[in-house]
C-alpha positions as CSV (number, residue, x, y, z in Angstrom):
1,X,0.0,0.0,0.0
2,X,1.0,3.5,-0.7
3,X,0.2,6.1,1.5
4,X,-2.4,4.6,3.2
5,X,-3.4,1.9,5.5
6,X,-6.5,-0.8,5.1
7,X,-8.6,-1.4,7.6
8,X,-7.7,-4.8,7.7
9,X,-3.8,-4.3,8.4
10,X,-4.3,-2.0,11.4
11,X,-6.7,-5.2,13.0
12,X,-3.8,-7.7,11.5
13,X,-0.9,-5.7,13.8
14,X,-3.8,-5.6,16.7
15,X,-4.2,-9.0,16.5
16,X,-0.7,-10.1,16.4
17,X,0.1,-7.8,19.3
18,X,-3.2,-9.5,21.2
19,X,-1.3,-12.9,20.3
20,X,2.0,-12.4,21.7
21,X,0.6,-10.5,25.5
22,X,-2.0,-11.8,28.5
23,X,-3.0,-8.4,28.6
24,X,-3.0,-5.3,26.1
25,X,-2.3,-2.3,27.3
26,X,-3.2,1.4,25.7
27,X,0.7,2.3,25.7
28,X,1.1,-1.2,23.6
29,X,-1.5,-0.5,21.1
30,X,0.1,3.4,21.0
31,X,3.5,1.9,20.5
32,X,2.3,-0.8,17.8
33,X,0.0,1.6,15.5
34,X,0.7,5.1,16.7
35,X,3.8,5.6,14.2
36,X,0.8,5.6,11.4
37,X,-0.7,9.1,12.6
38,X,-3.3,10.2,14.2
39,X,-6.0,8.4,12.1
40,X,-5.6,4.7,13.5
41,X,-5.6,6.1,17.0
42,X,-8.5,7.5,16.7
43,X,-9.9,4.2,14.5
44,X,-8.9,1.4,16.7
45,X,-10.3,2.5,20.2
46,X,-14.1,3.7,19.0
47,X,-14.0,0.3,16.9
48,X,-12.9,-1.7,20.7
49,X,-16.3,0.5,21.8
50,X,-18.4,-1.0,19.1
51,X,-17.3,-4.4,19.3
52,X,-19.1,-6.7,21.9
53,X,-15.7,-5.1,24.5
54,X,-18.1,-2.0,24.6
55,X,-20.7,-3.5,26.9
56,X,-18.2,-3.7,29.8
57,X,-18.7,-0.8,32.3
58,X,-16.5,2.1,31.8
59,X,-14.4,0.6,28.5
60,X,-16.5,3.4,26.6
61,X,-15.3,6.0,29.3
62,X,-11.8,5.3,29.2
63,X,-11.5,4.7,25.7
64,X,-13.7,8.2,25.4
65,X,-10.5,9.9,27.6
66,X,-8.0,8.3,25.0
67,X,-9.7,9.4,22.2
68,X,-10.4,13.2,23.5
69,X,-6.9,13.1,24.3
70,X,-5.6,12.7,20.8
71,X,-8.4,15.0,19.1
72,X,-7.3,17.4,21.3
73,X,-3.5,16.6,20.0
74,X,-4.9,17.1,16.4
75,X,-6.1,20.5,17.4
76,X,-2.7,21.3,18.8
77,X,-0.7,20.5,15.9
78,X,1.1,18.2,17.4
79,X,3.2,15.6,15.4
80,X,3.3,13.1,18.4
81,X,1.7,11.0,20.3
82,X,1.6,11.6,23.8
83,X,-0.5,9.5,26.6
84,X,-0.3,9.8,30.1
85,X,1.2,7.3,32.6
86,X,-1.7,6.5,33.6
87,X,-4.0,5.9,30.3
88,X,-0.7,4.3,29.0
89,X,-0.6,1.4,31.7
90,X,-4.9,0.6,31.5
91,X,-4.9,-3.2,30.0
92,X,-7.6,-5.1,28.5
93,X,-7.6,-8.9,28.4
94,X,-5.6,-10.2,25.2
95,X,-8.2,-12.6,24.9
96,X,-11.3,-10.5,24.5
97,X,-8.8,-7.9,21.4
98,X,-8.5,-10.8,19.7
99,X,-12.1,-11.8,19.5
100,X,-13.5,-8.0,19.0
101,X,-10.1,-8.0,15.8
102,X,-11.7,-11.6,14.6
103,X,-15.5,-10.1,14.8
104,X,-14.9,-7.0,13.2
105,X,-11.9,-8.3,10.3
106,X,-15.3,-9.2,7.3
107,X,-16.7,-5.5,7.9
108,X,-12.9,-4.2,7.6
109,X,-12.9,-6.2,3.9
110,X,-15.7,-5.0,2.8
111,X,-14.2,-1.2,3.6
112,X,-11.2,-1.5,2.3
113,X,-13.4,-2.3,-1.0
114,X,-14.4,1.2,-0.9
115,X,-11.5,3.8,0.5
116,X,-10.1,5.2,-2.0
117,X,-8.9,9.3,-2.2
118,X,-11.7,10.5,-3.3
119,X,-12.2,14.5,-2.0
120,X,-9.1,14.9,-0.7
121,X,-9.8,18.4,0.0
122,X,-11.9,16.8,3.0
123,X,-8.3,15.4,4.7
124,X,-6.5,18.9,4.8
125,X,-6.3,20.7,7.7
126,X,-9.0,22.8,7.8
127,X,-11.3,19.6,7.7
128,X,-8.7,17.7,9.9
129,X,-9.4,19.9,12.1
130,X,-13.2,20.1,12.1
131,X,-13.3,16.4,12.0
132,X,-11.4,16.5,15.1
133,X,-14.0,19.3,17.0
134,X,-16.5,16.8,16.6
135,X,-14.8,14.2,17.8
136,X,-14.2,16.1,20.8
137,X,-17.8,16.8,21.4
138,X,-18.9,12.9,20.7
139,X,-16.3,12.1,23.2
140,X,-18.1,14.1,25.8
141,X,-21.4,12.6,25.1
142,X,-20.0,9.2,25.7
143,X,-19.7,8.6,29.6
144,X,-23.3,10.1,30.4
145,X,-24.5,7.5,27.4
146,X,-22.8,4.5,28.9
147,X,-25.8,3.9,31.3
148,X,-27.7,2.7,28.4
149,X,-26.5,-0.5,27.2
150,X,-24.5,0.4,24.1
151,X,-25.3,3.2,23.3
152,X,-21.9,4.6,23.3
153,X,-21.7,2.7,20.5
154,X,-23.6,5.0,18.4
155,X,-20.8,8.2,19.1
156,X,-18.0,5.7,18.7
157,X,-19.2,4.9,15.3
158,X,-18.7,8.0,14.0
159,X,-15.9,8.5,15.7
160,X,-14.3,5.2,13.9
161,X,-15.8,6.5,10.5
162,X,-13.7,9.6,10.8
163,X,-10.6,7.8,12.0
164,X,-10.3,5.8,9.7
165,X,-10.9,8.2,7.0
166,X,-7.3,10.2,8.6
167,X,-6.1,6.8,7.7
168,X,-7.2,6.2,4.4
169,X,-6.8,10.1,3.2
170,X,-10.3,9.5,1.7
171,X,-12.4,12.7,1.4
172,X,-15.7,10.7,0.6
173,X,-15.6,8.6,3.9
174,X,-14.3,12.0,5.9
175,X,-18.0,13.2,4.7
176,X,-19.7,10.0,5.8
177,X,-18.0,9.8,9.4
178,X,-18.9,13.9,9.7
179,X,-22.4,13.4,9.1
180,X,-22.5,10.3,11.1
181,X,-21.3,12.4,13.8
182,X,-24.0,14.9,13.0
183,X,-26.9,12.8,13.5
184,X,-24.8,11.0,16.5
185,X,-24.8,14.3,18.3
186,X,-28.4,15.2,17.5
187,X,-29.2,11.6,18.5
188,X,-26.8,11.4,22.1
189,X,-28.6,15.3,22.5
190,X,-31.7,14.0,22.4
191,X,-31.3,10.7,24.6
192,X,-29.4,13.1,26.9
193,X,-32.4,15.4,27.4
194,X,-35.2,13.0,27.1
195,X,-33.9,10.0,30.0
């Protein structure tokens, strides 16, 4: 691949790092995929959130921290990645990565079908930086959603949509994950207000 990254190769490293360790922590997963960008880091937590590893209490929360964290690194300007101590050394079970990598590798085939770099004007800064405003506000939506059972999912989703679009430099998705997270906000909003 050229300049960008499939779906599927980003769950293939994942996996092989979920293979080798009893326990995966968010420093290992920043260590194995963070040298591709900002995209993937953004990508691979919401997609944890959607898989089945959502429905246990407070992954959505912590992985909503991780992913604020970044956007907010993406607004910055920053190159790097950094993580605090104490994000870095929060572990998930080896086990239950490699089952949500297995569960979501067909839906990763069938997107890596479609990325292409279509509208790249959508992957420049200016929309880089948009993208990353909204991730920001479905971040902050996510820990007051995680009473209802998965609906964290919902934010994450978009959330995933737009990372991976970062990773792909593919214009057409970066417009798909933004208005995802359009009608995720409108949607969290309104589940905020009305429970």
């Amino acid at each position: 691949m050229s300049d960008t990254t499939a779906a599927e190769d980003l769950l293939d490293e994942i996996g092989d790092l979920a293979e080798q360790e009893r326990h995966v922590s968010l420093g290992d997963l920043v260590e194995r995929i963070g040298h591709r960008g900002f995209g993937p880091l953004l990508f691979v937590p919401a997609l944890v959130v959607v898989s089945p590893l959502g429905g246990i209490p407070g992954v959505p929360t912590l992985f909503a921290v991780v992913i604020a964290l970044i956007a907010v690194q993406v607004l910055l300007g920053r190159s790097g990645i950094w993580m605090p101590h104490v994000l870095e050394t929060r572990n998930i079970n080896a086990e239950r990565v490699g089952q949500a990598v297995k569960t979501a590798r067909p839906y990763a085939k069938r997107v890596d079908r479609w990325l292409g770099n279509g509208l790249s004007t959508l992957v420049q800064r200016p929309a880089k930086l948009a993208a990353a405003a909204a991730v920001l506000g479905l971040c902050v939506m996510v820990p007051p959603l995680e009473i209802l059972p998965f609906a964290a999912a919902v934010p994450m989703l978009a959330i995933a949509l737009i990372g991976l679009a970062f990773t792909a430099r593919d214009g057409v998705l970066m417009l798909a994950g933004l208005c995802v997270a359009g009608a995720a906000l409108i949607w969290g909003a309104f589940m905020l207000i009305s429970g």
